[in-house]
MMTF fields as JSON, N, C-alpha, C and O atoms, coordinates in Angstrom:
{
  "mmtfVersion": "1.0.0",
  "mmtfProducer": "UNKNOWN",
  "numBonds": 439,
  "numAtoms": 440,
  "numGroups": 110,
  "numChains": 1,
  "numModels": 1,
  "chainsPerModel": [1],
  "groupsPerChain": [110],
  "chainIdList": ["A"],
  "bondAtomList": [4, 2, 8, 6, 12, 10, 16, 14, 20, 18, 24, 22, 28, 26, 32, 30, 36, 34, 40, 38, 44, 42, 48, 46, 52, 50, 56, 54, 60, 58, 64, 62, 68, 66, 72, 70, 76, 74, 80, 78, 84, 82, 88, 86, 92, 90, 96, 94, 100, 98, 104, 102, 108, 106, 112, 110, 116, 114, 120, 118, 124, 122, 128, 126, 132, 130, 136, 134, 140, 138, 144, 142, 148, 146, 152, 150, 156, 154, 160, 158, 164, 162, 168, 166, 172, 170, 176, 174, 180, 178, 184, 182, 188, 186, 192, 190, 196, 194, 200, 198, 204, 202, 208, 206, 212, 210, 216, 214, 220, 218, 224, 222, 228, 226, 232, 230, 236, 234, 240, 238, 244, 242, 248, 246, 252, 250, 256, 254, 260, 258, 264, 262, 268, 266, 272, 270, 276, 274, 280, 278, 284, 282, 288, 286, 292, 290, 296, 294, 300, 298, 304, 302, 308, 306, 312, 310, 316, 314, 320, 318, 324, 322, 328, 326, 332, 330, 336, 334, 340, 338, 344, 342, 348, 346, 352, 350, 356, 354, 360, 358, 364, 362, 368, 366, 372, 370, 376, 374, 380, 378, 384, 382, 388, 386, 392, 390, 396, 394, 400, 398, 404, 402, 408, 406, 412, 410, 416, 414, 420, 418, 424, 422, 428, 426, 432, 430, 436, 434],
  "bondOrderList": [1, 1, 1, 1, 1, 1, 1, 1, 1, 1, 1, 1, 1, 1, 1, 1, 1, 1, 1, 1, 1, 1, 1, 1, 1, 1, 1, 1, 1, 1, 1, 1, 1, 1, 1, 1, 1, 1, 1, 1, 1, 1, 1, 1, 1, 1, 1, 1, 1, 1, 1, 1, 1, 1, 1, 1, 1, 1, 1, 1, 1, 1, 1, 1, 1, 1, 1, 1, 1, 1, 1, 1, 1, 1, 1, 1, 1, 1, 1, 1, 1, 1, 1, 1, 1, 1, 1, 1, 1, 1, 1, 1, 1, 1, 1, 1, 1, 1, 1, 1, 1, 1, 1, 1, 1, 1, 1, 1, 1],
  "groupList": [{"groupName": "UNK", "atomNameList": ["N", "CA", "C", "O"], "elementList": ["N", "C", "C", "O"], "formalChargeList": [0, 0, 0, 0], "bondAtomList": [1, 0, 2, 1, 3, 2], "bondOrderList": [1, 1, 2], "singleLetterCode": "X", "chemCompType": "L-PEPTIDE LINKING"}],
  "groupTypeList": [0, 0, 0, 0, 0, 0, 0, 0, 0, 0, 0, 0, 0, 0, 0, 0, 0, 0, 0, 0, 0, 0, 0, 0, 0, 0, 0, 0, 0, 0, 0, 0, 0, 0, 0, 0, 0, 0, 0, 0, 0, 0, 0, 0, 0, 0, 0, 0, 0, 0, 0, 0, 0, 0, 0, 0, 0, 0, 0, 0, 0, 0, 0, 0, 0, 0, 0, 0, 0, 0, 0, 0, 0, 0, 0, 0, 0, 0, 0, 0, 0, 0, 0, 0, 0, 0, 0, 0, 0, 0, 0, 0, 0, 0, 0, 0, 0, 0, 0, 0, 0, 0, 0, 0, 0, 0, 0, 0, 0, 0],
  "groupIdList": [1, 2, 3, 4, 5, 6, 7, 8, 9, 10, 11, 12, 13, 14, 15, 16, 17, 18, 19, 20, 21, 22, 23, 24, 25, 26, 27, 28, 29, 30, 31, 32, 33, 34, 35, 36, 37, 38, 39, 40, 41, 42, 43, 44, 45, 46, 47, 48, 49, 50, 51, 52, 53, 54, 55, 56, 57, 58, 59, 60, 61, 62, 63, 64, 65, 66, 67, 68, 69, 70, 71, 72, 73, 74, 75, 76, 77, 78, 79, 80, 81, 82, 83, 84, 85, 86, 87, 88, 89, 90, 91, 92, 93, 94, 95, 96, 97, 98, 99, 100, 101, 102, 103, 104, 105, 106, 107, 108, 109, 110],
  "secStructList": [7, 7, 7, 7, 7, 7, 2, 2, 2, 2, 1, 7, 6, 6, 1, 7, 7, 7, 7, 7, 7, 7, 7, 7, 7, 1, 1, 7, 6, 2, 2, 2, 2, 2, 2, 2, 6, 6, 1, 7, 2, 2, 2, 2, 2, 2, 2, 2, 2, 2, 2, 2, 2, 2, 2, 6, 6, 6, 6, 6, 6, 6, 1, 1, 1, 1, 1, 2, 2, 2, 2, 2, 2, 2, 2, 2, 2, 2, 2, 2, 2, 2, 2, 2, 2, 2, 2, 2, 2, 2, 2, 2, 2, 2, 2, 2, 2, 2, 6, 7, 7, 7, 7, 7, 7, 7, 7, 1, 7, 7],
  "xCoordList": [-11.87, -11.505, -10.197, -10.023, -9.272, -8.226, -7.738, -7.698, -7.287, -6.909, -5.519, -4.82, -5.102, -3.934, -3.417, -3.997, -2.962, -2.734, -1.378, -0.293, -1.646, -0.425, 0.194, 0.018, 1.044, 1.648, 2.697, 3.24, 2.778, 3.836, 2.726, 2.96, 1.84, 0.716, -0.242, -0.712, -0.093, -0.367, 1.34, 1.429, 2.104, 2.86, 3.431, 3.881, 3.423, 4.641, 5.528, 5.293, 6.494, 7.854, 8.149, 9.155, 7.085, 7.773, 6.567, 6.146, 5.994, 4.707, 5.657, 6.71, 5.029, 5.779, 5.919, 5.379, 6.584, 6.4, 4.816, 4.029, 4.396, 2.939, 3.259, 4.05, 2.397, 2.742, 2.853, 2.198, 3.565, 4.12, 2.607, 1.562, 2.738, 1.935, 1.725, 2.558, 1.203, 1.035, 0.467, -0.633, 1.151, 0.577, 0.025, 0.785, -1.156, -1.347, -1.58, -0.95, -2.258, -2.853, -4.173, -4.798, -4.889, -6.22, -7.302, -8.104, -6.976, -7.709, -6.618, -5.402, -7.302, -6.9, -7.014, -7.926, -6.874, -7.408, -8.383, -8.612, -9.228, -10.726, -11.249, -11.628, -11.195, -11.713, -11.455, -12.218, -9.993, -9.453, -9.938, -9.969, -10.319, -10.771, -12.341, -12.823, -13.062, -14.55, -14.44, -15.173, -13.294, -13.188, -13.287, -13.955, -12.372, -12.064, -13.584, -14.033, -14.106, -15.641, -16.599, -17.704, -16.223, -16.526, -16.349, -17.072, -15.002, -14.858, -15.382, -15.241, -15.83, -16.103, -14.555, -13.423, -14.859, -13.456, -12.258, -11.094, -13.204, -12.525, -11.413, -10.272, -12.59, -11.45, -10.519, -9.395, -10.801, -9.43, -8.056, -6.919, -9.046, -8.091, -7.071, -5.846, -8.266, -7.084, -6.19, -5.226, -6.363, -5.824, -4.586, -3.599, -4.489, -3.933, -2.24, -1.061, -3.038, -1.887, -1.078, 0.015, -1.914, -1.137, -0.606, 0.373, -0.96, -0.102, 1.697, 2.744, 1.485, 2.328, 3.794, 5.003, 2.579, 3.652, 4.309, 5.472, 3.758, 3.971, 5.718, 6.757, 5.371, 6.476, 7.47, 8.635, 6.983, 8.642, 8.947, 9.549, 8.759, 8.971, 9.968, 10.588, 10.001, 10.89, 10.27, 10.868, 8.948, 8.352, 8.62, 8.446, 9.252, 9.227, 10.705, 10.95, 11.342, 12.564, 12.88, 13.858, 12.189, 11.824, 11.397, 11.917, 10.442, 9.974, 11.062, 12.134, 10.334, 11.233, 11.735, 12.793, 10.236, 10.445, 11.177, 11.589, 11.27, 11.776, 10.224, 10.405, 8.886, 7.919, 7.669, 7.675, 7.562, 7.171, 5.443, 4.722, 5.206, 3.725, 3.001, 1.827, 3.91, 3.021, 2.653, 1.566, 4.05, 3.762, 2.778, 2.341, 2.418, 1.218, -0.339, -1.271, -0.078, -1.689, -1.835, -2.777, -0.664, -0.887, -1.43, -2.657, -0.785, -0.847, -2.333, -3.013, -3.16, -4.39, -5.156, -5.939, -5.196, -5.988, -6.061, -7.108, -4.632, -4.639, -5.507, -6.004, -5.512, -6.364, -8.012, -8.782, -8.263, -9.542, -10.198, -11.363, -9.423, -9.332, -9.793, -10.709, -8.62, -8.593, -9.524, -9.918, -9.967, -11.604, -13.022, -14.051, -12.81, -13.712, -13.895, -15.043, -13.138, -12.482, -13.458, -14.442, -12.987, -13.33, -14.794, -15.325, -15.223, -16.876, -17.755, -18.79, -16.877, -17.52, -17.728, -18.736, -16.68, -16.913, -17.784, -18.536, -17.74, -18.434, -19.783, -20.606, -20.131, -21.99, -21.986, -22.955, -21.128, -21.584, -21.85, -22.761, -20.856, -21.293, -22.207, -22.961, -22.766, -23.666, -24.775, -25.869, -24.636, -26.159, -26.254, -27.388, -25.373, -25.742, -25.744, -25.859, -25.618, -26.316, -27.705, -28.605, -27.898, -29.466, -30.494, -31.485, -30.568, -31.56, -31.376, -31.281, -31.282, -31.165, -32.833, -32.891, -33.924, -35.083, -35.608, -35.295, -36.27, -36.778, -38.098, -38.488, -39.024, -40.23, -40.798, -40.021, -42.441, -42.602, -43.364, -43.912, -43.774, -44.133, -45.417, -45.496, -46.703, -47.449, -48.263, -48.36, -48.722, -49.612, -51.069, -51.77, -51.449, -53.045, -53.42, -54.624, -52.714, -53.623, -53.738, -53.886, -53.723, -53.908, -55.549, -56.068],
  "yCoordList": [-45.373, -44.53, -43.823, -43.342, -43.76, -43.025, -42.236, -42.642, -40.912, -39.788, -39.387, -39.231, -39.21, -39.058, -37.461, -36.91, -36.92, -35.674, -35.178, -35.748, -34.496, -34.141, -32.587, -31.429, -33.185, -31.75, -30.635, -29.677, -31.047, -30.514, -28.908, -27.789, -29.474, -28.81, -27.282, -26.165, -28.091, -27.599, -26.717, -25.489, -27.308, -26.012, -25.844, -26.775, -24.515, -23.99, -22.867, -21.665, -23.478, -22.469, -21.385, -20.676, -21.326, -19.978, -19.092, -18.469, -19.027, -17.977, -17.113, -17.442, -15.959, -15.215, -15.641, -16.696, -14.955, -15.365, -15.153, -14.912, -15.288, -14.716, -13.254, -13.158, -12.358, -11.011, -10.858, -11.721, -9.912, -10.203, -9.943, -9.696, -10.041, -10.472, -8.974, -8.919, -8.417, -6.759, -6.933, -7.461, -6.52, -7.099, -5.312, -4.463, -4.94, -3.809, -3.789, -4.699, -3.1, -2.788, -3.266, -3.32, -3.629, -4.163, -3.186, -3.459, -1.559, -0.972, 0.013, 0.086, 0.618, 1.59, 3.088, 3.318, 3.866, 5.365, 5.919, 6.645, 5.774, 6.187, 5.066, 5.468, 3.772, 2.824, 2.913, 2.37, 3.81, 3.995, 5.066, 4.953, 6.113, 7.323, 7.324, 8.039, 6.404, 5.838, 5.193, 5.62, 3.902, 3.748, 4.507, 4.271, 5.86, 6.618, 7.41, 7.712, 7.607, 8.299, 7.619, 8.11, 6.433, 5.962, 5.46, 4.755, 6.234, 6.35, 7.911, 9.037, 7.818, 8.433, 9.924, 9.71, 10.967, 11.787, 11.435, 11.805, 10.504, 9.874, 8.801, 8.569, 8.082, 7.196, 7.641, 7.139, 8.533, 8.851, 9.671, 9.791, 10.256, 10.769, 9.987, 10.085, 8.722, 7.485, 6.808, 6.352, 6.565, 5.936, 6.483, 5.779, 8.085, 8.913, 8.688, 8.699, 8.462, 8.615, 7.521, 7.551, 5.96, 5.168, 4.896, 4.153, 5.247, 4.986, 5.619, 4.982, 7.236, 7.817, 7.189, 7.105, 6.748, 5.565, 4.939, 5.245, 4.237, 3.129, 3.462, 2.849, 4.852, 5.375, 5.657, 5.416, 6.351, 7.016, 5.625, 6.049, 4.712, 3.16, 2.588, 3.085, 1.258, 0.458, -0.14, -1.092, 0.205, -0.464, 0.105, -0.458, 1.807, 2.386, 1.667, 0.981, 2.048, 2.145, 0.459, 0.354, -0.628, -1.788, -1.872, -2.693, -1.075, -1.026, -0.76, -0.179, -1.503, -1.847, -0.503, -0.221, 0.336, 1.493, 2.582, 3.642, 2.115, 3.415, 4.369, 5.508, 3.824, 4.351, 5.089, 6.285, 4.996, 5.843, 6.034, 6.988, 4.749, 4.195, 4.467, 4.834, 4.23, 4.567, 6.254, 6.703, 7.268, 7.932, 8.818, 9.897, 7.773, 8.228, 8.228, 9.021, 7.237, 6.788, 7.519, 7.34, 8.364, 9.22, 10.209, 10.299, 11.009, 12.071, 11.856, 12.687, 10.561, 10.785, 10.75, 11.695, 9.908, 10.344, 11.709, 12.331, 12.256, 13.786, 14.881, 15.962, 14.348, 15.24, 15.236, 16.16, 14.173, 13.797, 14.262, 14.512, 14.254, 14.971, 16.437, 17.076, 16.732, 18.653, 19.058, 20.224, 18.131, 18.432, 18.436, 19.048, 17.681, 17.605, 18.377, 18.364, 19.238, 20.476, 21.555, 22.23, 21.459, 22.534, 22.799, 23.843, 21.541, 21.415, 21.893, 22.56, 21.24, 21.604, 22.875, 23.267, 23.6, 25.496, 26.069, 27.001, 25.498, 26.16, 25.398, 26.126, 24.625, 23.966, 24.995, 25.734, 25.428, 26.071, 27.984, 28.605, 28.714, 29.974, 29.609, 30.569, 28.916, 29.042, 28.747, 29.239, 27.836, 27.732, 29.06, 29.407, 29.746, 31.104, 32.353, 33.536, 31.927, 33.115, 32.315, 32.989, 31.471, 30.633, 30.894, 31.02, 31.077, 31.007, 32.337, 32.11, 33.379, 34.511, 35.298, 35.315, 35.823, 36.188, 37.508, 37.89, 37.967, 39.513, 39.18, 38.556, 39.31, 39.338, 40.375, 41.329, 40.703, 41.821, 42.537, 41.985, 43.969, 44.898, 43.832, 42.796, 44.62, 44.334, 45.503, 46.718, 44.766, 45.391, 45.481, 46.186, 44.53, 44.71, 46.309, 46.562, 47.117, 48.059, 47.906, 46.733, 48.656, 48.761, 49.817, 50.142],
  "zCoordList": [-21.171, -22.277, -21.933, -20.814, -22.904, -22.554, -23.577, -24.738, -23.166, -24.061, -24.126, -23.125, -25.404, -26.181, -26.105, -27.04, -25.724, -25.236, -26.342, -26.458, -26.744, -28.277, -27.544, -27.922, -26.25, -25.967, -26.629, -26.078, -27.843, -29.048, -29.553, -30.012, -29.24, -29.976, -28.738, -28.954, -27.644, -26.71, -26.403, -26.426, -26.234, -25.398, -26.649, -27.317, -27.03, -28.398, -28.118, -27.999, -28.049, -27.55, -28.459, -28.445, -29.318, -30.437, -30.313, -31.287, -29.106, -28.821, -27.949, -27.402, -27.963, -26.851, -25.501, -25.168, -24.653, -23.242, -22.982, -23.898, -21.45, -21.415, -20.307, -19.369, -20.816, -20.172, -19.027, -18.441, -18.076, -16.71, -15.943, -16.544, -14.724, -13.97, -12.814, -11.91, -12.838, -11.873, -10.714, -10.55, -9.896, -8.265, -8.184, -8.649, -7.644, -7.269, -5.943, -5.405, -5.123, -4.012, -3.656, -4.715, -2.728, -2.712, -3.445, -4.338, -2.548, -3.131, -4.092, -3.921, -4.973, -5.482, -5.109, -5.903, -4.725, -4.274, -4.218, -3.251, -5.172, -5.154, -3.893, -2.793, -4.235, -3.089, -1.947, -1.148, -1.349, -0.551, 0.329, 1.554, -0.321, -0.107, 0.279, 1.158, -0.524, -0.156, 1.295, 2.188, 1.602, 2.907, 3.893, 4.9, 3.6, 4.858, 5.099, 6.205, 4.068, 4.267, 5.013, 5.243, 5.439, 6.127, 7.985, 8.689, 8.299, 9.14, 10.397, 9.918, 11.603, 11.904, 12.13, 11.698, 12.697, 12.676, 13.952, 14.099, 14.801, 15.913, 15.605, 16.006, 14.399, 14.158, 13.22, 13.25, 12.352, 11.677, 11.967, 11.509, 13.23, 14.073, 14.416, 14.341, 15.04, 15.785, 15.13, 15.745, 13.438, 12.202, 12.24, 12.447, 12.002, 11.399, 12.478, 12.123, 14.148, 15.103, 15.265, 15.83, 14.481, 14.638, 13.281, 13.229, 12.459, 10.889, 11.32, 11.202, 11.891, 12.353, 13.213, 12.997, 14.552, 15.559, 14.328, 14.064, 13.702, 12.625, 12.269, 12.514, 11.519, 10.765, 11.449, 11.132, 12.743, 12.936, 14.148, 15.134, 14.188, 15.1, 14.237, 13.297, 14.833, 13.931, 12.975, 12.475, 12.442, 11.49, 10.102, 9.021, 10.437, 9.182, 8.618, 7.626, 9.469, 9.116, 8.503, 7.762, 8.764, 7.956, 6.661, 5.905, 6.262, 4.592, 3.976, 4.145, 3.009, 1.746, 0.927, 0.364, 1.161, 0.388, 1.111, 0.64, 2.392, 3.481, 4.081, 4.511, 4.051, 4.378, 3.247, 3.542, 2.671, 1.061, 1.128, 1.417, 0.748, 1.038, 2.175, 2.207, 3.329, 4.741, 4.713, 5.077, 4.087, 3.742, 3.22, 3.619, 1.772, 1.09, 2.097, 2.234, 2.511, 3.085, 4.658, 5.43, 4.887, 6.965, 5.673, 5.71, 4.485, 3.677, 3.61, 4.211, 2.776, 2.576, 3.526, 3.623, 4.323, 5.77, 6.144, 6.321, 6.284, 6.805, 5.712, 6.031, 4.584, 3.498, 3.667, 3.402, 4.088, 4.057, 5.786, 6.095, 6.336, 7.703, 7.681, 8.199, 6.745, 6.338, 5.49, 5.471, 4.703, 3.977, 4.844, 4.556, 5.848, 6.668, 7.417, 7.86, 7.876, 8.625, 7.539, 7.843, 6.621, 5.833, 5.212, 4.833, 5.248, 4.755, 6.156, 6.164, 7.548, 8.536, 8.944, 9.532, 8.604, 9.011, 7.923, 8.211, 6.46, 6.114, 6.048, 5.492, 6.281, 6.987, 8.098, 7.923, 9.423, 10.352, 9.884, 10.432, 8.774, 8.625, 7.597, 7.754, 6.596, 5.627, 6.568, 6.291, 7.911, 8.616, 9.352, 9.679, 9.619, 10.64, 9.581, 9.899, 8.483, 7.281, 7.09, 6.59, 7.294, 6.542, 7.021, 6.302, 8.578, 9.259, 9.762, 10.969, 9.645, 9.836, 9.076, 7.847, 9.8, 9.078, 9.812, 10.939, 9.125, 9.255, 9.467, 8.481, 10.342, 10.521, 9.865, 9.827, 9.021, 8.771, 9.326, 10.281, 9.078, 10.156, 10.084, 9.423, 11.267, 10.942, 9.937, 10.11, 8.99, 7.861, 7.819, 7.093, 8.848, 9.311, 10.036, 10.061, 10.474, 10.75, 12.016, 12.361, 12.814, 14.528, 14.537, 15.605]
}
């Protein structure tokens, strides 16, 4: 069996182009930010020091953007760092107001 293929019909040059094509990032920020919640504070510590090397090396000064991007992502690490910081002091004074208790007299009577 053989088929007759009517490419006049199939490709039509008076359609628009087809819309451009958007390269994004693997993740997007929220996904990005879910990652790092997943790292322990050791390792983001350790992330944070080599994104850094990264930048001020000869790797920054290579991007396209001039480190723009590497930029963004030492910035969000370091945020998510400094939140962690901050949830942690206050878990430690809300636990040393929590457990703080008054025994009462005794009321039985001697």
């Amino acid at each position: 069996m053989r088929f007759s293929i009517d490419w006049e019909k199939i490709i039509n040059d008076d359609e628009d182009p087809p819309a451009e094509l958007m390269v994004t990032s693997a993740m997007d920020g929220e996904e990005h930010k879910e990652g790092l919640s997943n790292l322990s504070n050791t390792e983001l510590t350790e992330k944070i020091r080599r994104l850094k090397r990264s930048l001020s090396g000869t790797i920054g000064a290579r991007l396209s953007d001039g480190g723009k991007k590497l930029r963004a992502n030492i910035k969000l690490h370091e945020g998510e760092l400094e939140r962690r910081q901050r949830v942690g002091s206050q878990k430690v004074h809300v636990s040393s107001q929590q457990y703080r208790c008054h025994l009462p007299t005794n009321t039985w009577g001697d």
